[in-house]
LUMLUM-715132 format. One record per residue (C-alpha): x, y, z; residue in three letters. Coordinates in steps of 0.25 Angstrom, whole numbers, plus 2048, in hexadecimal, padded with zeros to 3 digits. Example, Ala and Ser with C-alpha at 12.3 -4.5 7.8 and 13.67 -1.06 7.14 Angstrom:
<recs>
8317EE81Fala;8377FC81Dser;
</recs>
This chain:
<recs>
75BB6071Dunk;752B57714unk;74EB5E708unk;741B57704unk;738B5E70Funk;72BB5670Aunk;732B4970Cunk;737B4C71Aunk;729B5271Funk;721B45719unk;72BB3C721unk;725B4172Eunk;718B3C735unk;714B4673Dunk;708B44749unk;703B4C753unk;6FBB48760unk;6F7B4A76Dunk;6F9B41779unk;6FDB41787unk;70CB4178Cunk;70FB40799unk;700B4279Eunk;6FEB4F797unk;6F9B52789unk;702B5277Funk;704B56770unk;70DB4C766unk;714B4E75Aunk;71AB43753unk;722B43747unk;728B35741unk;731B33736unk;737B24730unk;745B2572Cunk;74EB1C726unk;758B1A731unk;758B0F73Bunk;754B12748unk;761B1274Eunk;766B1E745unk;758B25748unk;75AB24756unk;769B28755unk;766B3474Eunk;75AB37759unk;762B35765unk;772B38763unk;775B45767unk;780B4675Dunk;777B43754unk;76AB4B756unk;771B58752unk;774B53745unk;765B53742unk;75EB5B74Cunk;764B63758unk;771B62761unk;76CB5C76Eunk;775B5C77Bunk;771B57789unk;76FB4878Dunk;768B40785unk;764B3378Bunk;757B30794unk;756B3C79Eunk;760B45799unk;75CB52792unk;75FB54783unk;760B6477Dunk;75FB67771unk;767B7476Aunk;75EB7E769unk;751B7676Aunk;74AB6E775unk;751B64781unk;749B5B78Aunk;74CB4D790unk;74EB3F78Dunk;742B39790unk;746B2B78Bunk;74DB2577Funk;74CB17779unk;756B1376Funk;754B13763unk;744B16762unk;741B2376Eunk;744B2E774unk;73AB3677Cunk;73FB44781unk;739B51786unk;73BB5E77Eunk;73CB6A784unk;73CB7677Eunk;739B86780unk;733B8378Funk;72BB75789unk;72AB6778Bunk;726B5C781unk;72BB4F77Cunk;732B47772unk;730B3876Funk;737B32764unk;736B2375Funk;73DB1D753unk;738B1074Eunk;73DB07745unk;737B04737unk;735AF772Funk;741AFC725unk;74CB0072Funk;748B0F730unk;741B1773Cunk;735B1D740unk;738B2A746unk;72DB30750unk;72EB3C757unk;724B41761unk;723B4E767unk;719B4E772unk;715B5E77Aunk;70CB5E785unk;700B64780unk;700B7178Bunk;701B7C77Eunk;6F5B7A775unk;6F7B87770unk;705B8476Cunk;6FFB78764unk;6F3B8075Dunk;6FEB88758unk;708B81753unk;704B74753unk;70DB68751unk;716B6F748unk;71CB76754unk;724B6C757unk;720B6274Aunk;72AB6A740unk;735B6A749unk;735B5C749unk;734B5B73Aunk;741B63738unk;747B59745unk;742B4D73Cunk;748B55730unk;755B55735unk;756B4673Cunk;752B4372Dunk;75CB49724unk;766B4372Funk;762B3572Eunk;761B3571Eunk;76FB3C71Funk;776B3C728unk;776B4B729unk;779B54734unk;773B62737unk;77AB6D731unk;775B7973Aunk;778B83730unk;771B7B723unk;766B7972Eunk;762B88732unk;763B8A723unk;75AB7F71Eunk;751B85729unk;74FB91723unk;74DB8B717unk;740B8A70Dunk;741B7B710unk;741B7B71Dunk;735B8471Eunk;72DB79715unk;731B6E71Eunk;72DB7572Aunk;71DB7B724unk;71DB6C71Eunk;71EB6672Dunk;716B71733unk;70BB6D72Aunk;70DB5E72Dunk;70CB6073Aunk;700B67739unk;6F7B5B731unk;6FDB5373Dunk;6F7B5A746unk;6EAB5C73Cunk;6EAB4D73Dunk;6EAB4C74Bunk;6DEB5474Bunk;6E2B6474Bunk;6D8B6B743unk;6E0B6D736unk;6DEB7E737unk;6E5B7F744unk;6EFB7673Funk;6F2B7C733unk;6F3B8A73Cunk;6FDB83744unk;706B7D73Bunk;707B8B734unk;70BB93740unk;714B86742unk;71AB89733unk;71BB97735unk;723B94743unk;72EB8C73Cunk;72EB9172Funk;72FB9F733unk;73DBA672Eunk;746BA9738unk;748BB673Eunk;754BBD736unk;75DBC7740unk;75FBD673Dunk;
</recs>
């Protein structure tokens, strides 16, 4: 993992909106990050599926347009459409949900890419937003872009074991109350009154922050 926590969360732009998707209201959360690798090697690392584990999670399934991907342990969904090398849209499914992930790479001026990730719920649970806000799904992102980060500096794969541990670790609970509280001046910005975000991004630091639960 990459040590400097400060310099990983100040990579990311992070922004909230709404919008409508697929004629229904929508909320968005979009996290972007520049690297220095050429688009090529971003997308490779994005779309290989003997890659992805390397960095993020193993996936099995078929992965072109049409075919469903799984994620170990996470969410599955469809292929929705993939343009080589700048998108990929997909749904996600998870626990009985539905929403959507678009990613688009861009190239920069100086031979690196524009990362952006966008993660897009219909807005049928607006409890579930007062609550938690977009640091429910904002600061598992972060730790996604985390990973993908450390891999493309290094060439590094995931070590589960060194994983679980750095999980439990003091640095790891910065980096996760840092991107809860990034993710609630995004939505401040959008226009959230700053108490209920504040309130939201705290529950949402408690959520993953929260030691776990030791057996008898």
């Amino acid at each position: 993992m990459i040590s400097d926590v400060t310099r990983q969360i100040g990579a990311v732009q992070r922004v909230t909106s709404s919008r409508e998707y697929d004629g229904k209201p929508a909320r968005v959360v979009r996290a972007t990050q520049t690297y220095d690798s050429a688009i090529e090697e971003v997308w490779d690392a994005c779309t290989n599926p003997e890659r992805i584990p390397r960095w993020f999670l193993p996936v099995s399934g078929d992965l072109r347009v049409g075919g469903r991907y799984q994620l170990e342990g996470n969410a599955g969904g469809e292929v929705l459409s993939c343009e080589p090398p700048r998108r990929l849209t997909a749904t996600w499914e998870f626990g009985g949900g539905m929403s959507w992930v678009e990613l688009n790479l861009a190239e920069t001026a100086d031979g690196g890419t524009t990362f952006t990730l966008e993660h897009i719920a219909p807005d049928d649970d607006p409890d579930r937003w007062e609550q938690y806000g977009p640091g429910a799904v904002g600061v598992g992102w972060d730790l996604t872009l985390l990973g993908l980060s450390a891999h493309l500096a290094t060439g590094a794969s995931n070590d589960p074991a060194a994983t679980m541990a750095w999980a439990a670790s003091e640095e790891a609970r910065e980096f996760m109350t840092r991107s809860s509280e990034r993710w609630a001046d995004a939505s401040i910005a959008a226009g959230e009154d700053e108490a209920s975000a504040r309130a939201a991004q705290k529950r949402t630091t408690d959520f993953y922050t929260a030691p776990a639960p030791t057996g008898e």
